[in-house]
PDB file of N, CA, C and O in Angstrom:
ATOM      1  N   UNK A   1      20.008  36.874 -65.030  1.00  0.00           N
ATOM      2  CA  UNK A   1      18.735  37.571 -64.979  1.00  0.00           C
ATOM      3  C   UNK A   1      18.760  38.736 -65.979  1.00  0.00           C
ATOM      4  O   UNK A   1      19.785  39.416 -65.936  1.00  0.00           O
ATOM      5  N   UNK A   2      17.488  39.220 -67.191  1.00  0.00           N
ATOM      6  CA  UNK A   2      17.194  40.118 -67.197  1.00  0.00           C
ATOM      7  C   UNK A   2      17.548  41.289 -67.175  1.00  0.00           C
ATOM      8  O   UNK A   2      17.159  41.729 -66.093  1.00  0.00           O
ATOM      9  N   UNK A   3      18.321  42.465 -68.012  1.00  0.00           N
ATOM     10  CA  UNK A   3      17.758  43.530 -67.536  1.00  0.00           C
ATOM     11  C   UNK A   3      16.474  44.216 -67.259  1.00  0.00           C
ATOM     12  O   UNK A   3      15.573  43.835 -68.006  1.00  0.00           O
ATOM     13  N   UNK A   4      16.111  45.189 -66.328  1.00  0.00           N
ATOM     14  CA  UNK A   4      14.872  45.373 -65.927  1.00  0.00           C
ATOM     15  C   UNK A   4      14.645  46.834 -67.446  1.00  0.00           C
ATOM     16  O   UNK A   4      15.557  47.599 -67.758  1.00  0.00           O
ATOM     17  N   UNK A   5      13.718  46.835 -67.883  1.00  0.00           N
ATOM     18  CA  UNK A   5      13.051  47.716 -68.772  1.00  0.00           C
ATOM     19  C   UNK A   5      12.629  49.111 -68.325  1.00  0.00           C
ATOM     20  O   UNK A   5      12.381  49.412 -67.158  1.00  0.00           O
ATOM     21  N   UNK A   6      12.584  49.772 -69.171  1.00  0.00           N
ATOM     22  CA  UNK A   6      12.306  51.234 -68.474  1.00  0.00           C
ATOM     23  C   UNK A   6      10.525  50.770 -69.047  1.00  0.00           C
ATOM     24  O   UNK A   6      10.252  50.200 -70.104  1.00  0.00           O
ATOM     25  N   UNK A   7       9.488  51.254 -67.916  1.00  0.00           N
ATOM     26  CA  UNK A   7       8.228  51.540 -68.322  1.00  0.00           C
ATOM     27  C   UNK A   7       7.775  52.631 -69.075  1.00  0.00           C
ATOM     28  O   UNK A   7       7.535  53.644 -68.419  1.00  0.00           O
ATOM     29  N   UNK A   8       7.533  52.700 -70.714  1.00  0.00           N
ATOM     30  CA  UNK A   8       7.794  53.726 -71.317  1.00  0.00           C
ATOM     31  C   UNK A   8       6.444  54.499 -71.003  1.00  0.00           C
ATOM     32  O   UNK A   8       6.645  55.687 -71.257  1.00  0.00           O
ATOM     33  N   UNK A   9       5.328  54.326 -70.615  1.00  0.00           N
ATOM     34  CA  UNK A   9       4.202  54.996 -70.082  1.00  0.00           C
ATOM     35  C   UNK A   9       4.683  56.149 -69.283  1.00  0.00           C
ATOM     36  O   UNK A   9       4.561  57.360 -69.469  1.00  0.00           O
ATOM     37  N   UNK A  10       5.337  55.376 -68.222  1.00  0.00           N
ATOM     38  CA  UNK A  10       5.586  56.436 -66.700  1.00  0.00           C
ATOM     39  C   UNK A  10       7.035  56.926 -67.121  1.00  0.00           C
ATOM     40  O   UNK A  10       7.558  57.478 -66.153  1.00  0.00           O
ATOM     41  N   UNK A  11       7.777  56.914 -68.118  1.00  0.00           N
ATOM     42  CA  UNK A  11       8.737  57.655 -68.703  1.00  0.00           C
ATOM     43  C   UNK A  11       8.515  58.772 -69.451  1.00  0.00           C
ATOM     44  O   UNK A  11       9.512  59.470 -69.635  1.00  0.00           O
ATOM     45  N   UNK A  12       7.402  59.168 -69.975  1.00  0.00           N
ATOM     46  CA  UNK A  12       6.441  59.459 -70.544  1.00  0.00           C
ATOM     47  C   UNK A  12       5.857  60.757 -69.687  1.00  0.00           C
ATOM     48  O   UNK A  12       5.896  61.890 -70.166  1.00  0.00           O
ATOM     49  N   UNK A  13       5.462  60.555 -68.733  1.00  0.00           N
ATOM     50  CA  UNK A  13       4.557  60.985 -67.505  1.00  0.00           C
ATOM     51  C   UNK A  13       5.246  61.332 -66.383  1.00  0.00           C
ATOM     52  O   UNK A  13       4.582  61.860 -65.490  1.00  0.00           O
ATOM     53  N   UNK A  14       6.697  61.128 -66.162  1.00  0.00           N
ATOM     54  CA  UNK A  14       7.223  61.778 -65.141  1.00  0.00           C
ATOM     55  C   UNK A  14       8.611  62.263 -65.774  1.00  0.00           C
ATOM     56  O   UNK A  14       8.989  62.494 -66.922  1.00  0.00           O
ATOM     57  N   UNK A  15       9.186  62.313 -64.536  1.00  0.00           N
ATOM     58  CA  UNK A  15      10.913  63.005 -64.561  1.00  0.00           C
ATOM     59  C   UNK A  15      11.483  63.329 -63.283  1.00  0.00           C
ATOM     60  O   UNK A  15      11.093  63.906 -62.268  1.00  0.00           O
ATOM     61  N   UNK A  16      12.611  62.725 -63.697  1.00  0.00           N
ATOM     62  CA  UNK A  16      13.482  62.851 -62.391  1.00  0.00           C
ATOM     63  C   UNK A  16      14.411  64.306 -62.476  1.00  0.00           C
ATOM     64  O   UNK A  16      15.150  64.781 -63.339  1.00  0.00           O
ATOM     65  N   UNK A  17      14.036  64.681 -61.323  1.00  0.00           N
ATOM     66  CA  UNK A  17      15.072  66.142 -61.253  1.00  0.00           C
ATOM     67  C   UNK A  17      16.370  66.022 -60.237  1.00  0.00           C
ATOM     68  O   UNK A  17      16.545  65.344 -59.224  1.00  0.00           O
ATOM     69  N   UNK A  18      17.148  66.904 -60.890  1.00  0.00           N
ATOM     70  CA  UNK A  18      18.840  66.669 -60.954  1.00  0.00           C
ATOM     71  C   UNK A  18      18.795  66.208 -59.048  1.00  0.00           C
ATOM     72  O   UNK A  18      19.738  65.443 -58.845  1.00  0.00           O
ATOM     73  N   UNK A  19      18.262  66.384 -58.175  1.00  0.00           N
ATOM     74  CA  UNK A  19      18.028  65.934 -56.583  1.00  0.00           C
ATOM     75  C   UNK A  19      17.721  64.599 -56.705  1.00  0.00           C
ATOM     76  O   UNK A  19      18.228  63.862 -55.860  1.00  0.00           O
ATOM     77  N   UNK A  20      16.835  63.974 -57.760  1.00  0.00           N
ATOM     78  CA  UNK A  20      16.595  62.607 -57.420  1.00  0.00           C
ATOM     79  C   UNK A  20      14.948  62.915 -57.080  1.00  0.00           C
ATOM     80  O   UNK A  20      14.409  61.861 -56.742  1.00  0.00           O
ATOM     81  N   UNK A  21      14.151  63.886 -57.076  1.00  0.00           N
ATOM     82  CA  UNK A  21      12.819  63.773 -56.657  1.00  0.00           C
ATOM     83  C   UNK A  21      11.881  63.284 -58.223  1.00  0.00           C
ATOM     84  O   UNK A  21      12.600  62.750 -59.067  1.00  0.00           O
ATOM     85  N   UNK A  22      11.064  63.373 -58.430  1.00  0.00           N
ATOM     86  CA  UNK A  22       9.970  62.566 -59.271  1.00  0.00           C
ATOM     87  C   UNK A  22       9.205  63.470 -59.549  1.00  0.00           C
ATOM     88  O   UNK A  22       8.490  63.550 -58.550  1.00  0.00           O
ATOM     89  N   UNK A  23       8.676  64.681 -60.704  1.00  0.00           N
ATOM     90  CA  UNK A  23       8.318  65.888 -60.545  1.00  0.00           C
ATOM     91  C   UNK A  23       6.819  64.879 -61.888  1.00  0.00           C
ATOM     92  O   UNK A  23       7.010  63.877 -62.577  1.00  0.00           O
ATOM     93  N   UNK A  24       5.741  65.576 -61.772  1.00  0.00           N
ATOM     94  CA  UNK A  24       4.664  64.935 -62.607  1.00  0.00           C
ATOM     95  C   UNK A  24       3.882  66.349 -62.986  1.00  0.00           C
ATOM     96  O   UNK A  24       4.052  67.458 -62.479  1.00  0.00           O
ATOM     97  N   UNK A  25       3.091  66.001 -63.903  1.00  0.00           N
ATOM     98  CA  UNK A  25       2.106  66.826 -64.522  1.00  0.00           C
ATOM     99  C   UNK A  25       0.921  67.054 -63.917  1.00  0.00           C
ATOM    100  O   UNK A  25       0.563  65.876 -63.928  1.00  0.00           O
ATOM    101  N   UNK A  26      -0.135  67.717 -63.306  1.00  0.00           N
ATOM    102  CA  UNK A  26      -1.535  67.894 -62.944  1.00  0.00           C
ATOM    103  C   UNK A  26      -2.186  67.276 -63.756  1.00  0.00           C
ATOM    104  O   UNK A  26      -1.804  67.255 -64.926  1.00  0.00           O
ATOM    105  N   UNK A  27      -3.147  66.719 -63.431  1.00  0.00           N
ATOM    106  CA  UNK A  27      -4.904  66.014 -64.341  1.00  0.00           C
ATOM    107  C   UNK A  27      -5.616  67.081 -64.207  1.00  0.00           C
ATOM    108  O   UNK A  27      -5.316  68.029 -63.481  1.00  0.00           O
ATOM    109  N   UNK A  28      -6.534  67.000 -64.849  1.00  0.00           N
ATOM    110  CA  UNK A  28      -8.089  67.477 -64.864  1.00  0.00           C
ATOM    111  C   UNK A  28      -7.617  68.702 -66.065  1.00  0.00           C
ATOM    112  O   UNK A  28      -8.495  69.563 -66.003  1.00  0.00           O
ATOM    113  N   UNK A  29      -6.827  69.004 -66.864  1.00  0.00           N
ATOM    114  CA  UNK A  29      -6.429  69.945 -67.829  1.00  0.00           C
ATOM    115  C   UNK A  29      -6.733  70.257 -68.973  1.00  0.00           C
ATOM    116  O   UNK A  29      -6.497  71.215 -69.709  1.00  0.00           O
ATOM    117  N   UNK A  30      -7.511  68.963 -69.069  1.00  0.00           N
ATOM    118  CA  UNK A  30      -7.448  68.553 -70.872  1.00  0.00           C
ATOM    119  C   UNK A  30      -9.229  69.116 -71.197  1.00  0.00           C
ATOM    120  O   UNK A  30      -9.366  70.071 -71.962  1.00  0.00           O
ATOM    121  N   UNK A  31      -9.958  68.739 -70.837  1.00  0.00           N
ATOM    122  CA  UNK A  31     -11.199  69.048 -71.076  1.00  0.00           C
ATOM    123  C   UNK A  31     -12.760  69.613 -69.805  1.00  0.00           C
ATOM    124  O   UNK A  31     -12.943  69.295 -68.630  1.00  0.00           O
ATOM    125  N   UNK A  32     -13.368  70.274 -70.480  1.00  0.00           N
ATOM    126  CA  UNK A  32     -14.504  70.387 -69.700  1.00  0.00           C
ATOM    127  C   UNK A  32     -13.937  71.868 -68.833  1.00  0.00           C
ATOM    128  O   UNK A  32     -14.344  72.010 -67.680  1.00  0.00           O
ATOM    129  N   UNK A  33     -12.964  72.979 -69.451  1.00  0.00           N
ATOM    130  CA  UNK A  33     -12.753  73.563 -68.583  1.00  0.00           C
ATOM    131  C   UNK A  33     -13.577  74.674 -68.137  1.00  0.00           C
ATOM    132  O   UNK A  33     -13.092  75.628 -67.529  1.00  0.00           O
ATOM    133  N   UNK A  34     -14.750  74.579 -68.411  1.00  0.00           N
ATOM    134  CA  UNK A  34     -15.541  75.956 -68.320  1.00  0.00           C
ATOM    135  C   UNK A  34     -15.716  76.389 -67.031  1.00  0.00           C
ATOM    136  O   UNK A  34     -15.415  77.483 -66.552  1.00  0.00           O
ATOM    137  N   UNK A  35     -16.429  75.067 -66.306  1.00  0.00           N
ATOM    138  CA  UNK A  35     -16.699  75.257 -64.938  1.00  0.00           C
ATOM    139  C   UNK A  35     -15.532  75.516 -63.740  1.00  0.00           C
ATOM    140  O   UNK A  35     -15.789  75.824 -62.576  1.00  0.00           O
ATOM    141  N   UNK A  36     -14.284  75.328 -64.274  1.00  0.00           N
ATOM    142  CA  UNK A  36     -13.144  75.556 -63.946  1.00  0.00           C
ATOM    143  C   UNK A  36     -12.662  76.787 -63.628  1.00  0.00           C
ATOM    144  O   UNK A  36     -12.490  77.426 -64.667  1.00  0.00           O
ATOM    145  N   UNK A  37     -12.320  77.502 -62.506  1.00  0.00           N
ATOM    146  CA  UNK A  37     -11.904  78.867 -62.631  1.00  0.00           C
ATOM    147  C   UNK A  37     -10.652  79.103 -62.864  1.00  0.00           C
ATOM    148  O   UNK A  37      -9.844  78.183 -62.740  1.00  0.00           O
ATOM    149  N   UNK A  38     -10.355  80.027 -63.141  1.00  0.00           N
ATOM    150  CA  UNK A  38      -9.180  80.604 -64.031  1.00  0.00           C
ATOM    151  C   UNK A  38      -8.021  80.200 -63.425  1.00  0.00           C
ATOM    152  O   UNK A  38      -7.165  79.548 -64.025  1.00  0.00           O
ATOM    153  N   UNK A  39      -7.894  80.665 -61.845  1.00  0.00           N
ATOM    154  CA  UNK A  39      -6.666  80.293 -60.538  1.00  0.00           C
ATOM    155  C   UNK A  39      -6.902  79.066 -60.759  1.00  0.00           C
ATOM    156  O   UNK A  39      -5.734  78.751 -60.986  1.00  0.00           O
ATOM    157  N   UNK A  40      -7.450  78.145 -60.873  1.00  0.00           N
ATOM    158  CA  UNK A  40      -7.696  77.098 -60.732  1.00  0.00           C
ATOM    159  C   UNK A  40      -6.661  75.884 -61.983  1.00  0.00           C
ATOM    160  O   UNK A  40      -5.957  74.874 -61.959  1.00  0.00           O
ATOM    161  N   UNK A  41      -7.359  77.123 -63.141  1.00  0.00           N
ATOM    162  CA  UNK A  41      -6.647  76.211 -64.452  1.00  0.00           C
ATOM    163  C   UNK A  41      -5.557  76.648 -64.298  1.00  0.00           C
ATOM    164  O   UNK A  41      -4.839  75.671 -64.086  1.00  0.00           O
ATOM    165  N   UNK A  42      -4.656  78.024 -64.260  1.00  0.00           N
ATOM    166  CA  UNK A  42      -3.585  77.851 -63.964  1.00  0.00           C
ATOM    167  C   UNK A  42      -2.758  77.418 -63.067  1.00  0.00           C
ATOM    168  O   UNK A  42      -1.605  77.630 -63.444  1.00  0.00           O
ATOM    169  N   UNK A  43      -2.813  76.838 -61.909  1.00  0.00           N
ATOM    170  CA  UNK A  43      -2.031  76.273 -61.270  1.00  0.00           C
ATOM    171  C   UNK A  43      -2.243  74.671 -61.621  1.00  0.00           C
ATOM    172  O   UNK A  43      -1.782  73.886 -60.792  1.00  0.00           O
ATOM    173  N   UNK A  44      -2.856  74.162 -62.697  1.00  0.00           N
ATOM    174  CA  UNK A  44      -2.828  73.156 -63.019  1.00  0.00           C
ATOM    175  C   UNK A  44      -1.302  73.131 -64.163  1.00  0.00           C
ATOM    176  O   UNK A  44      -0.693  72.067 -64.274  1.00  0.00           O
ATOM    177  N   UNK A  45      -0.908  74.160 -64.797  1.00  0.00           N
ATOM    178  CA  UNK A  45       0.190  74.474 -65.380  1.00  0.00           C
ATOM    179  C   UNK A  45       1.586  74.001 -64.928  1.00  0.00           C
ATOM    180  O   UNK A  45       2.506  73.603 -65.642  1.00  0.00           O
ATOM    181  N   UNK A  46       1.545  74.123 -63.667  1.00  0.00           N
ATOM    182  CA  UNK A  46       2.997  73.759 -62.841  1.00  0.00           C
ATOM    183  C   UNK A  46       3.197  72.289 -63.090  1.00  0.00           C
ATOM    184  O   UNK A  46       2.117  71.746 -63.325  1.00  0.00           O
ATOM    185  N   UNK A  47       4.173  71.508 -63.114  1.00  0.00           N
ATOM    186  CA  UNK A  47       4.946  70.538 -62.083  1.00  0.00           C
ATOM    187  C   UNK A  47       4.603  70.449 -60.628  1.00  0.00           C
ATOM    188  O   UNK A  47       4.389  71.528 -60.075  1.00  0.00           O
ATOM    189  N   UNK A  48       4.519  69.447 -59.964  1.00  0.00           N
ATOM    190  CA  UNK A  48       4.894  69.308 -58.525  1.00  0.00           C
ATOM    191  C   UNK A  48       5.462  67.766 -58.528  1.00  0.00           C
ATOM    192  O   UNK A  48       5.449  66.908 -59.410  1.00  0.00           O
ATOM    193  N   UNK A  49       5.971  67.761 -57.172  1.00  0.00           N
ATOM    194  CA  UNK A  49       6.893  66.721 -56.658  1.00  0.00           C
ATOM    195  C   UNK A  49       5.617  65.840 -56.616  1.00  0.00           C
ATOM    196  O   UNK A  49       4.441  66.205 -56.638  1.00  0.00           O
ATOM    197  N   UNK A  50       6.300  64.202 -56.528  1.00  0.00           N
ATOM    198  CA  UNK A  50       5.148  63.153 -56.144  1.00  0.00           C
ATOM    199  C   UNK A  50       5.578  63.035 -54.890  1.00  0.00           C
ATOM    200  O   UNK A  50       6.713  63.335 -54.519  1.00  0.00           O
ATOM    201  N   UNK A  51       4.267  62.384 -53.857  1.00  0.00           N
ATOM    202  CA  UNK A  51       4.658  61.995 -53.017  1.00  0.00           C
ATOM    203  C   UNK A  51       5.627  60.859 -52.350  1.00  0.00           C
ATOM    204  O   UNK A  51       5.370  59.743 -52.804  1.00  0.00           O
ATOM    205  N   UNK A  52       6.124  60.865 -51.894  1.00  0.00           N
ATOM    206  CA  UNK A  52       7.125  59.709 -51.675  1.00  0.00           C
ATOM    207  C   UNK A  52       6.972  58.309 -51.731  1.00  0.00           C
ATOM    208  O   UNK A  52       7.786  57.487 -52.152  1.00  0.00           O
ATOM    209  N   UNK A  53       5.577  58.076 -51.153  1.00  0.00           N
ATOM    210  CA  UNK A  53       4.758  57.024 -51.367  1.00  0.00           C
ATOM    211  C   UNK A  53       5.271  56.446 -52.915  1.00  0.00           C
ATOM    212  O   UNK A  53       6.190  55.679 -53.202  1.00  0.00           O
ATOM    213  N   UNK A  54       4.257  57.166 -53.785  1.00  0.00           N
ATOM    214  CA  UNK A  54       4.030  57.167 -54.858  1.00  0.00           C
ATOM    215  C   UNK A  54       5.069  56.914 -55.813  1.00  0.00           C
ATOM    216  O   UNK A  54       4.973  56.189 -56.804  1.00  0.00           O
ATOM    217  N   UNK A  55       6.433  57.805 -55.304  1.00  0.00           N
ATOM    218  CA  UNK A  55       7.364  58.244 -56.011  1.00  0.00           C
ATOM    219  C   UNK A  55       8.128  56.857 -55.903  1.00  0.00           C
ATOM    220  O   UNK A  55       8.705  56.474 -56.921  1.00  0.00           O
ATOM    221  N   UNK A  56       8.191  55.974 -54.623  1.00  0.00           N
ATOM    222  CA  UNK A  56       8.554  54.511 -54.871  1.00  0.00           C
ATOM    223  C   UNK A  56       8.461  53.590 -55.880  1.00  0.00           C
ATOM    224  O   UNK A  56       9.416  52.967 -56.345  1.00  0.00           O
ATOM    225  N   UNK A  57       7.275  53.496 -56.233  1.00  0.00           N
ATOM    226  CA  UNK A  57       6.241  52.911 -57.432  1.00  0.00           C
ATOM    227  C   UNK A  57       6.939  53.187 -58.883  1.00  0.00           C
ATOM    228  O   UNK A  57       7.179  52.359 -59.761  1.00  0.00           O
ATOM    229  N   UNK A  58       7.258  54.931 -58.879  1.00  0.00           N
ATOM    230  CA  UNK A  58       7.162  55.107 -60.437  1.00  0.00           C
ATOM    231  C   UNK A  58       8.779  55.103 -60.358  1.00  0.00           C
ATOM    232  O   UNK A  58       9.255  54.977 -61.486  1.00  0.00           O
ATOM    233  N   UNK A  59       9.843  55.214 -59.250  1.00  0.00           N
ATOM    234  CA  UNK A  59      11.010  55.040 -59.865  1.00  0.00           C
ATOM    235  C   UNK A  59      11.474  53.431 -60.305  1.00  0.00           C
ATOM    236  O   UNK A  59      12.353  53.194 -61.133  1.00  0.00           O
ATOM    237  N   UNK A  60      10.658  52.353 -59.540  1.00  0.00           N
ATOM    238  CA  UNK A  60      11.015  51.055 -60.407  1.00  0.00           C
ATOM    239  C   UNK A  60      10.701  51.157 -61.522  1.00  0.00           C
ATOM    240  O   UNK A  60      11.498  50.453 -62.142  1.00  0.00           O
ATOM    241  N   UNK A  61       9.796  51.749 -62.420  1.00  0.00           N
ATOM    242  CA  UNK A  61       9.027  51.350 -63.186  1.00  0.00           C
ATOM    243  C   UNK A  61      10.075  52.260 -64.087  1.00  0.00           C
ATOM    244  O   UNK A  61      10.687  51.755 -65.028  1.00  0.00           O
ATOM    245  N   UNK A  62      10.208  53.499 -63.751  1.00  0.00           N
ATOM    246  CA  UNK A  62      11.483  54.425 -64.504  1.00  0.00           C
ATOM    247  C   UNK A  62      12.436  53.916 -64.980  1.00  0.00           C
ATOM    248  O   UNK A  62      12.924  54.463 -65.968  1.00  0.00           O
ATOM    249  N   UNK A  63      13.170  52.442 -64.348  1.00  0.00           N
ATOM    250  CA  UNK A  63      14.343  52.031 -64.193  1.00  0.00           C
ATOM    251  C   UNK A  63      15.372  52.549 -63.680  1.00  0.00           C
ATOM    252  O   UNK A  63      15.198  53.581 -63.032  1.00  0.00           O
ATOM    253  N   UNK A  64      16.622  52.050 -63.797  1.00  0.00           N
ATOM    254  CA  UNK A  64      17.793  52.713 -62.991  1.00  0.00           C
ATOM    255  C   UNK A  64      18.408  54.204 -63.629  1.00  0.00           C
ATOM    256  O   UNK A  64      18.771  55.162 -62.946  1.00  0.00           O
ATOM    257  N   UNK A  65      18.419  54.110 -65.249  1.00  0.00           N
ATOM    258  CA  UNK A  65      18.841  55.169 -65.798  1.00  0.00           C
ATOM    259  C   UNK A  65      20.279  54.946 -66.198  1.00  0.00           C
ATOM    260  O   UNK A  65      20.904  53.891 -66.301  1.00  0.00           O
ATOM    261  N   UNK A  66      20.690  56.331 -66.420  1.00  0.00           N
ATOM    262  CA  UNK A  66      22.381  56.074 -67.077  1.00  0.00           C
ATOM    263  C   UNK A  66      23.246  56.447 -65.696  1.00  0.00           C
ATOM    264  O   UNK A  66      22.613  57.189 -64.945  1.00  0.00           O
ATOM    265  N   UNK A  67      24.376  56.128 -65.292  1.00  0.00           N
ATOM    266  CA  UNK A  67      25.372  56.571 -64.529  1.00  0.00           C
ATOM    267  C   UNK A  67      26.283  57.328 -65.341  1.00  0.00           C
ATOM    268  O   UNK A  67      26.343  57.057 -66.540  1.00  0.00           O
ATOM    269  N   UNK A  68      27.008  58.248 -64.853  1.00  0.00           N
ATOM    270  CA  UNK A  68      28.164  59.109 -64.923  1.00  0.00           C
ATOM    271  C   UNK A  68      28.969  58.146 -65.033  1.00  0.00           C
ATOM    272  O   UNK A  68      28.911  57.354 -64.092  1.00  0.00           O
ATOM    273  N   UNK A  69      29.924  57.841 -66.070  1.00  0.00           N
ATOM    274  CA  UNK A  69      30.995  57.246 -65.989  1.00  0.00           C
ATOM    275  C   UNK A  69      32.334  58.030 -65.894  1.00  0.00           C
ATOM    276  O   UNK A  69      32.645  58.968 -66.629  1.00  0.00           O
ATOM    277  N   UNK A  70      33.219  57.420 -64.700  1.00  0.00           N
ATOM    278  CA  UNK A  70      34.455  58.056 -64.827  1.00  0.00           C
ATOM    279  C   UNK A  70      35.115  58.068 -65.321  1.00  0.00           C
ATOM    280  O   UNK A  70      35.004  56.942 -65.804  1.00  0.00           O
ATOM    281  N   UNK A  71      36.308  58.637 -65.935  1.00  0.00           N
ATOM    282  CA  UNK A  71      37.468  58.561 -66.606  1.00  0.00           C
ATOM    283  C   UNK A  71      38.516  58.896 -66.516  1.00  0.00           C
ATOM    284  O   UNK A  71      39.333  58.609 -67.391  1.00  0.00           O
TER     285      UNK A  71
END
């Protein structure tokens, strides 16, 4: 069989942090920000965790990654 491919989209669009969680970018950032208030646009700035749900989905698609090899 196959190796499985990393999905370079959602490689792209996420990241795994050194715990193993799935950290993503906010939407709504890019345009139209007028009507937008200020608290608003900045906390679109951060990272947050995905939900676990979710976070299922995008680590297949991530692939497995590299292992630590011993020596």
């Amino acid at each position: 069989m196959p190796k499985m491919k990393t999905h370079k989209g959602a490689a792209k669009r996420f990241r795994r942090t050194g715990s193993g969680k799935i950290m993503h970018a906010h939407a709504f950032k890019s345009h139209i920000l007028t009507k937008k208030n200020q608290k608003r646009i900045r906390s679109f700035r951060e990272e947050s965790v995905l939900e676990p749900g979710d976070a299922a989905v995008v680590t297949k698609r991530m692939g497995r990654g590299r292992k630590k090899s011993v020596h």
